[in-house]
C-alpha positions as CSV (number, residue, x, y, z in Angstrom):
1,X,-30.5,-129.5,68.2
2,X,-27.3,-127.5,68.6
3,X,-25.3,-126.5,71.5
4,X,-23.5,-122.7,72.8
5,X,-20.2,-123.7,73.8
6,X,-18.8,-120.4,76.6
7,X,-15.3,-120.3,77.4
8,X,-15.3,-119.5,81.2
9,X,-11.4,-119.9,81.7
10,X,-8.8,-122.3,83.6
11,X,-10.3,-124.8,80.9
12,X,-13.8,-124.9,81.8
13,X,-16.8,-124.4,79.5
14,X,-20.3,-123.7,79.9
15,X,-22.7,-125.6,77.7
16,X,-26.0,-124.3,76.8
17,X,-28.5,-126.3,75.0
18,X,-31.9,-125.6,74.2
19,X,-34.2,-128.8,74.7
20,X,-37.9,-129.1,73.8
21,X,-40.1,-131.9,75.6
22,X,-42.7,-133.7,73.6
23,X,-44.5,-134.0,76.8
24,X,-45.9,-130.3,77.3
25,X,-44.0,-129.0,73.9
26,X,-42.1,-126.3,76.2
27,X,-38.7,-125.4,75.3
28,X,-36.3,-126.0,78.5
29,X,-32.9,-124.3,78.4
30,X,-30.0,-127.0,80.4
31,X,-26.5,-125.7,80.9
32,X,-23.6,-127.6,82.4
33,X,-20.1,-126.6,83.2
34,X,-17.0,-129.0,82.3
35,X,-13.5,-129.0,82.4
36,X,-11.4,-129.7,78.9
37,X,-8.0,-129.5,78.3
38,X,-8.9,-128.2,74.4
39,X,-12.0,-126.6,72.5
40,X,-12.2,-130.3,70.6
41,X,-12.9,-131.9,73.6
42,X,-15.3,-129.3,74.4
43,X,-16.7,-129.8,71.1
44,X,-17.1,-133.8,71.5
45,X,-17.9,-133.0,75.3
46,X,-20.8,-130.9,73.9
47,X,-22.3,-133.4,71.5
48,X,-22.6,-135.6,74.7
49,X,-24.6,-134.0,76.4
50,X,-27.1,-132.6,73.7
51,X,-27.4,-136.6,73.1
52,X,-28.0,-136.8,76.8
53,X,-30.8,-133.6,76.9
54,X,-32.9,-135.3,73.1
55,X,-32.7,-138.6,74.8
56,X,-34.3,-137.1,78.3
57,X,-36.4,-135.1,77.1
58,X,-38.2,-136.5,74.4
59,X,-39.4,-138.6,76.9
60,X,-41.2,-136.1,79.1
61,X,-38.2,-135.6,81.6
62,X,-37.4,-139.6,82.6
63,X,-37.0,-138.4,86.2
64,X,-40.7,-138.2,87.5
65,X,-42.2,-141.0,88.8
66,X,-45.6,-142.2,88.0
67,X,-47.2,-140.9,91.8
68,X,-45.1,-137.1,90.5
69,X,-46.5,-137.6,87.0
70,X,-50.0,-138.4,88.3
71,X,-50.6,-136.1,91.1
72,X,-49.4,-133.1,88.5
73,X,-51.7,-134.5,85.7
74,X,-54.7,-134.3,88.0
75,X,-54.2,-130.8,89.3
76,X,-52.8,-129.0,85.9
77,X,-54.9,-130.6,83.3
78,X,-58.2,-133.2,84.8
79,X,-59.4,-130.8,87.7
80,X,-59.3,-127.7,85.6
81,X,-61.2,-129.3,82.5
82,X,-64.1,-130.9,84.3
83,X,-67.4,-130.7,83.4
């Protein structure tokens, strides 16, 4: 997965990356904005956090707790597929 590096100014960058979840397979877009004193670090600042984004959301978004995870499960996908 690759990254959009924008140079915002005063040394900060906007990161853009594109991350898909292997939990609903829909395609999230994350940004971040960080301070570097050069495009390298950008660069290697960059590659962090598209690590960061694979390793979160190839497992569904680690955030949600089971109760979260449940609750949406029963009212997206159980309630409406009944029969």
């Amino acid at each position: 997965m690759a990254g959009t590096i924008l140079e915002l100014g005063n040394n900060k960058y906007r990161f853009m990356v594109w991350c898909k979840s292997e939990y609903d397979n829909k395609r999230v877009r994350k940004s971040k904005v960080v301070t570097a004193k050069s495009k390298r670090e950008a660069d290697k600042k960059l590659a962090k956090f598209v690590t960061e984004c694979e390793q979160k959301f190839s497992l569904g978004g680690s955030t949600m707790t089971f109760e979260q995870f449940s609750k949406k499960w029963i009212d997206e996908y159980a309630k409406p597929n009944l029969s």
